[in-house]
N, C-alpha and C positions, 0 to 999 in steps of 0.2 A: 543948831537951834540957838538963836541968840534973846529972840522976846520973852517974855515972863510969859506964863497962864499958857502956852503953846500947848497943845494939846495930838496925838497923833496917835491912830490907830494901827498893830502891827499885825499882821497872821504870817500865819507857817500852817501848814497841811500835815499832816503823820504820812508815814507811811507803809506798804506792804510788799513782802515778799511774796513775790507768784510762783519764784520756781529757785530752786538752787539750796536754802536751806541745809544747813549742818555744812554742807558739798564746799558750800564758800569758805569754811573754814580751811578747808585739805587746798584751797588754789584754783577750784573750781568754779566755773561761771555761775552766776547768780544773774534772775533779773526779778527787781523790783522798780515800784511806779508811787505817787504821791495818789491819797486819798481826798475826797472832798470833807472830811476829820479834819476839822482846824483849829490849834490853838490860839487863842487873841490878846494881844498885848496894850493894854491901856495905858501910852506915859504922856505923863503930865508934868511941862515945868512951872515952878512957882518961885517963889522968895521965902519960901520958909526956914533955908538955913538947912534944911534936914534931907534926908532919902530914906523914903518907907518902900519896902518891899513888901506887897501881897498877894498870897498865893492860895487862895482860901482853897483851891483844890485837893492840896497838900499840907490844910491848916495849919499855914504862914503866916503869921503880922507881924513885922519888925521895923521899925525907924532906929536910926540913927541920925545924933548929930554931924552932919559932912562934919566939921570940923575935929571930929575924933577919930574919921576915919582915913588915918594919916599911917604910914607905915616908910619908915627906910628902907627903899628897896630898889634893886635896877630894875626898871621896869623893861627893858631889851632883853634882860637874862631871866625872867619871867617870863615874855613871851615866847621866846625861843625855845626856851629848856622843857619837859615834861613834867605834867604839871606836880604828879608825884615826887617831882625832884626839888620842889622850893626848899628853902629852909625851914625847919624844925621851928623856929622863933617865929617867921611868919606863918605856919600853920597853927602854934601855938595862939598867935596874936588871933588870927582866922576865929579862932575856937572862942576864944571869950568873946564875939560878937553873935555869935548863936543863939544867944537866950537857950532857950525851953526845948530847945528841936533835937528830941533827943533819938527821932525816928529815921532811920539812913536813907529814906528819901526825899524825907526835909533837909535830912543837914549835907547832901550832896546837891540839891536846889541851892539854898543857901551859899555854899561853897564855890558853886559854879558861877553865882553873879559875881560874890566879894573877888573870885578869882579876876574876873573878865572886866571889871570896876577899876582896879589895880593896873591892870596891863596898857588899858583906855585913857582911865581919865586925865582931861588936863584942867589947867590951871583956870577958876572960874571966879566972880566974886563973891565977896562972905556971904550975899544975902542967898545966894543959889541953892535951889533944893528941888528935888524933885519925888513923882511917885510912879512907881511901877505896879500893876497890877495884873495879873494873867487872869485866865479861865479859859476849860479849853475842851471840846468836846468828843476828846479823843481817851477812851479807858487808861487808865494808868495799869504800866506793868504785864499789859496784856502785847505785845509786841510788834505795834502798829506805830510804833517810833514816837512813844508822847514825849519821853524826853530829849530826844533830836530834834520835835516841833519848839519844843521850848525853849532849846538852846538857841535854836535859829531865832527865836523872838528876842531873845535877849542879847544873842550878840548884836542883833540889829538894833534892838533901843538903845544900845552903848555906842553902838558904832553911831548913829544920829546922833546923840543928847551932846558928844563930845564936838560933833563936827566932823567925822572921820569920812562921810559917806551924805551924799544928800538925803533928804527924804522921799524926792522923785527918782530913786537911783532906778528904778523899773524902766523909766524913758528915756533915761540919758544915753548919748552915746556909749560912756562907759559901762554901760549896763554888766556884759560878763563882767569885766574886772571887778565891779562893786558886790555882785554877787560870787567871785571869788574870794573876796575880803570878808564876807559875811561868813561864808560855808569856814574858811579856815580855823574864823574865830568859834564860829561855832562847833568843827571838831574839837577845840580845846575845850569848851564848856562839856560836851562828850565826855572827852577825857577825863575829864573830873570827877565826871556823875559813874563812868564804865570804868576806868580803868585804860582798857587798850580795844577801845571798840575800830572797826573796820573802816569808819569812814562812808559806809554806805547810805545810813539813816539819816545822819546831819547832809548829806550832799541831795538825796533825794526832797528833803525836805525845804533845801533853799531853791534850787534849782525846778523845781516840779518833773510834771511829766512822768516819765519813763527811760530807766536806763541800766545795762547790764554794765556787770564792774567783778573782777577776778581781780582779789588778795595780791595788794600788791601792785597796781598798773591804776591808770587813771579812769576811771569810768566812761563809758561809750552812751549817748543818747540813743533812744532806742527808734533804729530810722523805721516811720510807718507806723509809727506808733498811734491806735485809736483807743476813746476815753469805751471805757465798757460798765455797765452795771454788774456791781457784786452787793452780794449780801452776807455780811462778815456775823459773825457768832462770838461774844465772847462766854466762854464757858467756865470762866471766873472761878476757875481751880488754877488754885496758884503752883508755881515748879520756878526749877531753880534752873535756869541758861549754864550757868556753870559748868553745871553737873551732869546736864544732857551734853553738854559738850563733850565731856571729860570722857562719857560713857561711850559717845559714836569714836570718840580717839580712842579707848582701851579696844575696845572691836577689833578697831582698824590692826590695831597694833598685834590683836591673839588669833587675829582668823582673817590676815591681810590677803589671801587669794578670796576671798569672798566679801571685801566689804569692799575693796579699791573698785570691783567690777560693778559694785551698784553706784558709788560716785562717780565712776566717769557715766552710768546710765541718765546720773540726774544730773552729771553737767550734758549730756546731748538734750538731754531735753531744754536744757533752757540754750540752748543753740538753735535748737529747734524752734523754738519761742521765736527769737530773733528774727530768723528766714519767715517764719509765719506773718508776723507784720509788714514786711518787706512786701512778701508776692501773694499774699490771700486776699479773694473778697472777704468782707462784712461776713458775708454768711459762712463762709468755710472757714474763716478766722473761726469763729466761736465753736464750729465742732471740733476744731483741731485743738484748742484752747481748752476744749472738756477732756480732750483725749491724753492730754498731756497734763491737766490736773489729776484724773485718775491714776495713771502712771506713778505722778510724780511720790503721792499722796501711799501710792504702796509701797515702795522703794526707802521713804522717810518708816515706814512701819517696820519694814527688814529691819531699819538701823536701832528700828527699838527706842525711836522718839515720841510715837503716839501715846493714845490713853482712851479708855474706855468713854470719856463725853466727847472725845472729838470723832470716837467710832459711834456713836449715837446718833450725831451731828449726821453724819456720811448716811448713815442709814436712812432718817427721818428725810432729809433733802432729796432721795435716791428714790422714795416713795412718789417725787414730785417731777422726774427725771431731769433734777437739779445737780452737779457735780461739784464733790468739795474735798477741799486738801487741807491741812491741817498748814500755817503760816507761821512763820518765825523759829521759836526754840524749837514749840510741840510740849508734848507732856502737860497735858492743857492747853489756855492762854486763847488764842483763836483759830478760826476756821473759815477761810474765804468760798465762797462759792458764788461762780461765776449764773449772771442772769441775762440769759438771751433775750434778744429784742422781741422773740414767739411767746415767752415767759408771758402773759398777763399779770394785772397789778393784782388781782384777788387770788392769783395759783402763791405770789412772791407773799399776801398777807397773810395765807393761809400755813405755810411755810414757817413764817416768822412766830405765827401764833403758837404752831405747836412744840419751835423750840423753844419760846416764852413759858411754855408750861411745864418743861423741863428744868425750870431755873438759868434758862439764859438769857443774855443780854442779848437785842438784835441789832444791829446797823444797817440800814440800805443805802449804799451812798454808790461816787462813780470812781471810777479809777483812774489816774493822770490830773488832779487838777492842777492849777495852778503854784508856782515856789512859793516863795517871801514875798512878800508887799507889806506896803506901808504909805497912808495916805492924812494928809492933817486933816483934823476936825475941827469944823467951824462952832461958832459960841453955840448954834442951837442945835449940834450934834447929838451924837449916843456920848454918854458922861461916863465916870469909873462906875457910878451906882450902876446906871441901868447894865453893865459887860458884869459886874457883879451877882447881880438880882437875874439874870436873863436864863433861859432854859436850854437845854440843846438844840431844839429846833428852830428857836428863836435867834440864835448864835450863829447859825449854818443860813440862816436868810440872810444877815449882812454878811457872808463871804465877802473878802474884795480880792 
């Protein structure tokens, strides 16, 4: 981006687990797919000298002066290195640019850009400044990848604002490689906000589609792959990933003749996933696809991941001969359940109604859509106000 007032809108998709859960952890295949949940990146360049970040989803407002936001540092050995590994003085430096955010998902937001700011930027003139804004209609914390949507948005506005990457990189011949460039930086944005997350969320999320990926090796797209309607649940009881982890690992570890034989059950099933897109029709896809969420969704229950609203959830959808698995950690957070094309739209509203009345969150969206993109907006485009002011529904119509 070299003009002033440039303006360019960025999305990223969340994502979901359909099969493999906890199992990926032990080395086991896993396959997840990109949601049409999309966060939106609003950057704006100007001459104001300054860079505001806001994140009003995560009640964010910060500017800075660029010109304060100077650090002695190698930026090679910042990129390269892990990101828990900078120095002590640039974390320290880090911290006093935080203001107020004294909440660890603000200040790992926070942390993620200043880090990815740092590694990117180059050399601009004084009057340079710009504004980044997100909004993004995917639950936070419910485990539908909002923080890998995010990351992907923000390594791509840095990778842009800097020049790293065009902002047509979609249609360019470089296309993989630009979206290689993108996913990488955005597992370090990951990394920041996780710790040592897997790599699966921020890849699905640049990439879109559909793709299975075992710990450790590089991820496979997932050949045959078609978009299906789901109707996700969030049941907004909060758990800690942690510690559900920690828990299917002590299992593993005190009763290893019976917990090894339900992981390798729920890595065949996502093998079995696999081959299902490969050689099903349309129609036998979705019985198979019910038959292996129900499976899978018990096997995660042996491991002692579930919780009495996501057996609610199973119950309530089970009245509508809807099938649903509990997705990501478990122990709350969400519940996908798969909606056949026989499904009608008033069995799917009647559905959503009565988990509504439960105290939950509904989604109906598709599954597979689209990775990263990113396209300029013209003078009489959508503005920061209106991506600020905008609703969910009204958010998910300008998909791009």
């Amino acid at each position: 981006m070299t003009q002033t007032d440039r303006r360019v809108l960025i999305s990223a998709p969340g994502k979901v687990i359909l099969f493999g859960e906890h199992a990926v952890v032990h080395k086991k295949l896993a396959v997840a797919a990109s949601l049409g949940l999309r966060t939106y990146l609003h950057l704006e360049e100007n001459e104001t000298g300054q860079c505001r970040l806001h994140l009003p989803d995560v009640d964010i407002d910060l500017t800075w002066p660029l010109s304060e936001l100077s650090l002695n540092v190698d930026r090679k050995a910042l990129d390269t290195d892990h990101p828990d590994n900078i120095p002590e003085e640039i974390k320290q430096q880090f911290e006093s640019w935080m203001g107020v955010t004294t909440k660890e998902n603000q200040r790992r937001a926070v942390l993620s850009f200043l880090y990815l700011f740092f590694v990117l930027k180059t050399d601009k003139p004084a009057s340079f400044g710009f504004t980044i804004s997100t909004r993004s209609t995917l639950p936070v914390g419910a485990g539908l990848g909002s923080s890998a949507s995010f990351a992907s948005c923000i390594s791509t506005a840095l990778l842009v604002l800097f020049n790293h990457i065009p902002i047509g990189f979609t249609q360019s011949e470089k296309k993989e490689s630009y979206l290689d460039t993108i996913n990488r930086f955005a597992y370090k944005a990951e990394q920041v906000i996780h710790g040592n997350p897997s790599g699966l969320d921020n890849s699905v999320c640049v990439f879109g589609g559909a793709l299975s990926f075992r710990r450790g090796e590089r991820f496979v797209p997932l050949e045959g792959f078609q978009s299906l309607q789901l109707l996700l649940t969030n049941t907004k009881v909060p758990r800690s990933t942690n510690a559900l982890v920690a828990g299917v690992g002590a299992k593993k570890e005190k009763y290893p003749n019976v917990i090894n034989p339900i992981l390798d059950s729920i890595d065949n099933i996502s093998l079995r996933c696999c081959e299902a897109f490969k050689s099903g029709s349309k129609e036998d896809l979705a019985q198979e696809l019910e038959d292996l969420v129900d499976m899978n969704h018990c096997l995660l229950h042996a491991l002692g991941v579930s919780h009495s609203s996501l057996e609610k959830v199973r119950v309530i959808t089970e009245e509508f001969g809807v099938k649903t698995k509990l997705t990501g950690a478990g122990g709350g957070g969400c519940a996908l359940s798969v909606i056949r094309d026989d499904v009608n739209v008033e069995t799917t509203n009647l559905v959503a109604k009565k988990l509504a009345e439960e105290g939950y969150d509904c989604y109906r969206t598709l599954l597979g859509g689209t990775g990263v993109n990113a396209v300029v907006l013209g003078d009489d485009s959508l503005d920061q106000t209106w991506l600020l002011n905008a609703d969910r529904e009204t958010l998910e119509s300008h998909a791009i």
